[in-house]
N, C-alpha and C positions, 0 to 999 in steps of 0.2 A: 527565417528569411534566407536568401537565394541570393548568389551571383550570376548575371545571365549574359550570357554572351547572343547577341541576335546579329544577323546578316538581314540588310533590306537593299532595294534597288532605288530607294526613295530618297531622292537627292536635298528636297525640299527638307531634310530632317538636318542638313548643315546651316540652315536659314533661319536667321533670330528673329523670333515671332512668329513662326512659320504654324500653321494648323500641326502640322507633323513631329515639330517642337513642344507644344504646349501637350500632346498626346503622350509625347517622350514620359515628359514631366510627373505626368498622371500613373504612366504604368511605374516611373522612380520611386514612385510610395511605396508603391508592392515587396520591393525588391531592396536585398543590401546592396546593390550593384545592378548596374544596367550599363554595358560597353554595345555600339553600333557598328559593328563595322558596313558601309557604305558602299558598292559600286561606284565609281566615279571614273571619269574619262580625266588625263588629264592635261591641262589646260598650255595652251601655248604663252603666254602673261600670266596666269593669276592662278594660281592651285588653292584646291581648298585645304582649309586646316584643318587639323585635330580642335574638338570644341568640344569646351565642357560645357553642358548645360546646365547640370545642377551639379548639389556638391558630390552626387554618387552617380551622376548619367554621363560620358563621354559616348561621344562620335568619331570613329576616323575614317575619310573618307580614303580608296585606294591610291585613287589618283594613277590611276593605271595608264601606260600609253596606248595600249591596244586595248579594246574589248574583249576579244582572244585572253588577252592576263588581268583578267579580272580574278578569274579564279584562282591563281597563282600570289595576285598581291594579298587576296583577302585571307588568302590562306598564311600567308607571315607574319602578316598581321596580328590576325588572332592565333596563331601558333604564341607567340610571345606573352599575347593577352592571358591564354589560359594558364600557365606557368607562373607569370609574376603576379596574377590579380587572386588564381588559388579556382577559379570560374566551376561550375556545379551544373550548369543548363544549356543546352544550345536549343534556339529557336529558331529560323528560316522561314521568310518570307513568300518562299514558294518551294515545291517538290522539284526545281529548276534547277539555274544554277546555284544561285544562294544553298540550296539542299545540297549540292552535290559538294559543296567545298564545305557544310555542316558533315554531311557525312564523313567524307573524308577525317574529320577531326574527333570525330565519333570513334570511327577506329582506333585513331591512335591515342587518346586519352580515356577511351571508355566512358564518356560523359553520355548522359541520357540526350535524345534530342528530339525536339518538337517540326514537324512543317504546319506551318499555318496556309491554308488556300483558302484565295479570294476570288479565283478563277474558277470556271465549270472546265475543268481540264480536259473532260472524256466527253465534251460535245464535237459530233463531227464538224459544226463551222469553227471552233479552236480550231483542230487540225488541220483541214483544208485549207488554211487562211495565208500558209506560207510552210517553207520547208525546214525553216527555225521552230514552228510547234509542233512539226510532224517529229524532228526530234526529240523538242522536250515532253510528248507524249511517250516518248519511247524513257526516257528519261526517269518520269514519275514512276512506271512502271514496276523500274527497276529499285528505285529509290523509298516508295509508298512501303513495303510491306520492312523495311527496315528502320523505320522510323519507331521510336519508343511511345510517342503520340501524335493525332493528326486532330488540329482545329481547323472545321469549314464555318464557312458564315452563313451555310442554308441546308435546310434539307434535303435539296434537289441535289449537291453537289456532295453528303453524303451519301444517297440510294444511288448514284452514281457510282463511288467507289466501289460501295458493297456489290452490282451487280458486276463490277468485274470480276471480281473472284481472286482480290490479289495479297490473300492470307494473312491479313494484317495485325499486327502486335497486339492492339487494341481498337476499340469503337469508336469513331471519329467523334468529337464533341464537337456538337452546333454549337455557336458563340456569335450570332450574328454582328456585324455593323455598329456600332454604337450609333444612334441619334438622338439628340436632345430634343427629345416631344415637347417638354415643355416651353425651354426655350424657343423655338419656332412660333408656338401656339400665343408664347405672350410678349411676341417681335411685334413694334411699332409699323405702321405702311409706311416705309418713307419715299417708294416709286410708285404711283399708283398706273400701271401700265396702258389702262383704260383713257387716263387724262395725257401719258404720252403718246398714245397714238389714236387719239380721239376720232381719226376717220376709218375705224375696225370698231364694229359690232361685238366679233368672238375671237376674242384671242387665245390663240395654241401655241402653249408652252416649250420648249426641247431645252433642257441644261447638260451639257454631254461634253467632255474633250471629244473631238472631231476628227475620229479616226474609224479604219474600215470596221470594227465589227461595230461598232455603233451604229452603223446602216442609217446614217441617216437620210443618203439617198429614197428609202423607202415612204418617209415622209413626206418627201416634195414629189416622188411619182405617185402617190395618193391624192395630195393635194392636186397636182395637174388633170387627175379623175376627177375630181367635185369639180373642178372650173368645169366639166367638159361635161358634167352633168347637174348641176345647179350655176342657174346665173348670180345666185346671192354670194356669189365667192368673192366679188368685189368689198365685201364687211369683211371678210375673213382675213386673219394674220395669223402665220407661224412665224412663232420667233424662237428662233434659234440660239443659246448665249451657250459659249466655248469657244476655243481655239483648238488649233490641232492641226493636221500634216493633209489632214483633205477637207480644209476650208476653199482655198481655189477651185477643186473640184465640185465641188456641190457649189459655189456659185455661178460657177459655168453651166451646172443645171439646172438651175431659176432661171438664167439667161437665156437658154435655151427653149425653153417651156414658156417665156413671155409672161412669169413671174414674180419679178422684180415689186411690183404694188402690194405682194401679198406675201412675200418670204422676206424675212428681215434676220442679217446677222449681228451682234453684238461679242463683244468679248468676253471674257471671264469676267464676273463681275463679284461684292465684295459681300460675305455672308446675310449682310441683313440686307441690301439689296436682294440680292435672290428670296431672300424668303418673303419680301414685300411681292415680287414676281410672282410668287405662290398664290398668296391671298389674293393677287388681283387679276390674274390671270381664268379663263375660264375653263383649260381643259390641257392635260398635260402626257406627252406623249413620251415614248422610252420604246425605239424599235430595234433596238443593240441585237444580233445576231447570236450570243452567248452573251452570257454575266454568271458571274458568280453570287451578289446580294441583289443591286438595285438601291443604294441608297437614296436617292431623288426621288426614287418612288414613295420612300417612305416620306420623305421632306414635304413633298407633294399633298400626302395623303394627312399629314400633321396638320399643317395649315389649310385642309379643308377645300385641297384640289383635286376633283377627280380625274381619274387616271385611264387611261387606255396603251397597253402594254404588252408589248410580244412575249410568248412563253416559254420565259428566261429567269432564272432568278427566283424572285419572290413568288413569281407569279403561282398559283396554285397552293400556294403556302400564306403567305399573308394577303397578297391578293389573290380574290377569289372570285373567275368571273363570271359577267352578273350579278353580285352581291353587294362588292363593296369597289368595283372597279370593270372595266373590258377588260379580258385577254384576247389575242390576236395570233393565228399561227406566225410561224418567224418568216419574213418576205413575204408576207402575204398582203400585198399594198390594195387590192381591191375589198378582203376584210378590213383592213384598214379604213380606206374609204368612207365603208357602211360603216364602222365603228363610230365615225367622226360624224357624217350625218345624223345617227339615232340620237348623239348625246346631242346636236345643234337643237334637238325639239324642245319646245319651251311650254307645249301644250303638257294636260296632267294625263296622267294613266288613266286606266280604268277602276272604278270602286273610291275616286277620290284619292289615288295616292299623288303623292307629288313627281314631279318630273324625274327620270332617271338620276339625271346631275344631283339630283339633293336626298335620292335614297342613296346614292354610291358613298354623298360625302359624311350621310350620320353614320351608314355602318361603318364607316373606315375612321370616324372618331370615337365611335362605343369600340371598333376593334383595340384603338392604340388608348384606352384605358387604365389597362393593366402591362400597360410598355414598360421596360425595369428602368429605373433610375440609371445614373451612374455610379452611387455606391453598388448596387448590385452588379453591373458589369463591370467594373474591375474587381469586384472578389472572384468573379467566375473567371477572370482572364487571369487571376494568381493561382487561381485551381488548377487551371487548363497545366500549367506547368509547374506549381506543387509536385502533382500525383505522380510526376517522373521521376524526385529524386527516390 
């Protein structure tokens, strides 16, 4: 057993009950010790606390006044932690900041240290996207080949790294996403989306926080292509469920586009609602710009929703297009389009097979067959950082 000190930017892990709590929990088996230290802003009324969540997992969050000394708090923080707790592991939530105040601590204790990426770091829409990732590209760079081990959660974001050429300690371990296949598969309907919005024929999915590289602009200028070349758009619904910092704007572009009858927002809504969305929904979209996994695709694909999906992520790896789902180049809203019409066909192929939608959804349940459990992925997450001391 292992004492592990991790750095996250995941504020929801201060939150009782939280998905990100309960995950805490799960990797506390693993470990003699599991200490969080937190990013955290901090608050003008109300700071968060130090929390214990189990009897060997603490949280502290920095509670920093500037974002600027984040790295500075987190770094006193655990400076302290490793000393008095005896700590054996550093883990990091990204090759970012979080890395950079892991590294730092690397140095001066000599402790082995892991970054875990859930981003596709070395995709050009990363960088472009602002002049904060054009640094933290610059960042990894520096930071990836000193690292003692790297977990990504996809393929794509391994042959990445490797093609950069940036001499690395060791071979990055795939460790995808955890998703509970079964769970999903044996969730009750309790929304049946069909009975709430009964004047929609085919309903399209989107479950995204609602920010720019999720592009979800690209869906509603697709969809404004099908209005403008089938009149059966009036059946048609995208629904959209997320929050996020470009929700106004993408409803300014429904608005705009005239709409409003056939794009529908909703808010975060609550696990087994979403996966009721799953199962009653007809066709489920993911036009994000970069990703690192794609978990909704898998969510999606569990409950037996086929998928259409820009080539990010899983895409090429677990889904595979034509097989068991579309891929779509990234912005490419008129593939888009055609993608959303071919699967609207309800007529059969040829030689008797069944309609597209229902070969997509049996390979993508004989694919998630041999899906690992969750004992098997947390022994692989206790390996992932084993193999360091």
């Amino acid at each position: 057993m292992i004492k592990v000190l991790m750095f996250s930017t995941d504020r929801t892990a201060l939150d009782n009950g939280s998905g990100t709590q309960k995950r805490m929990v799960e990797y506390g088996t693993l470990f003699e010790e599991l200490h969080i230290v937190v990013f955290t802003k901090k608050q003008t009324t109300d700071n968060r606390q130090q929390t214990t969540i189990d009897n060997n997992i603490w949280v502290y969050p920095t509670n920093s006044r500037l974002k600027i000394l984040y790295l500075w708090d987190a770094y006193q923080i655990a400076k302290s932690l490793v000393i008095s707790h005896k700590l054996s592991v550093i883990t990091c939530q990204d090759p970012f900041e979080t890395g950079f105040v892991g590294w730092l601590l690397k140095l001066r204790y000599k402790l082995p240290l892991q970054f875990q990426i859930h981003t596709d770091v070395f995709s050009p829409y990363f960088k472009n996207e602002s002049l904060l990732n054009r640094l933290r590209v610059l960042l990894a760079k520096f930071l990836l080949p000193r690292a003692d081990g790297i977990r990504v959660v996809s393929e794509r974001i391994k042959q990445s790294l490797k093609a950069k050429s940036l001499k690395l300690k060791a071979e990055p371990v795939v460790l995808p996403i955890f998703v509970d296949i079964k769970k999903i598969q044996s969730a009750k309907v309790k929304t049946d989306l069909h009975n709430k919005y009964p004047e929609h024929d085919f309903i399209i999915l989107m479950a995204s926080r609602l920010t720019k590289e999720k592009n979800i602009g690209m869906a509603i200028e697709a969809f404004n292509r099908i209005r403008n070349q089938e009149s059966g758009i009036r059946n048609l619904l995208l629904l959209i469920v997320g929050d996020g910092p470009e929700l106004k704007s993408y409803k300014l572009l429904v608005k705009s586009y005239k709409l409003e009858n056939n794009v529908q927002f909703e808010s975060v809504v609550d696990s087994q609602t979403l996966f009721s969305y799953y199962k009653t929904a007809d066709l489920f979209l993911l036009t994000s710009n970069y990703e690192g996994y794609g978990r909704t695709v898998v969510e999606a694909m569990a409950a037996g929703l086929p998928v259409v999906m820009t080539d990010v992520g899983i895409a090429g790896e677990l889904l595979i297009d034509d097989l068991d789902g579309k891929v779509v180049p990234i912005g490419d809203q008129k593939a888009l389009a055609k993608a959303i019409l071919e699967l609207m066909e309800n007529s059969c192929l040829p030689a008797g097979r069944p309609p597209k939608r229902e070969e997509f959804k049996q390979n993508s349940l004989k694919l998630l067959e041999k899906w690992p459990v969750k004992k098997e992925y947390l022994e692989k997450y206790r390996d992932s950082l084993m193999m360091l001391k």
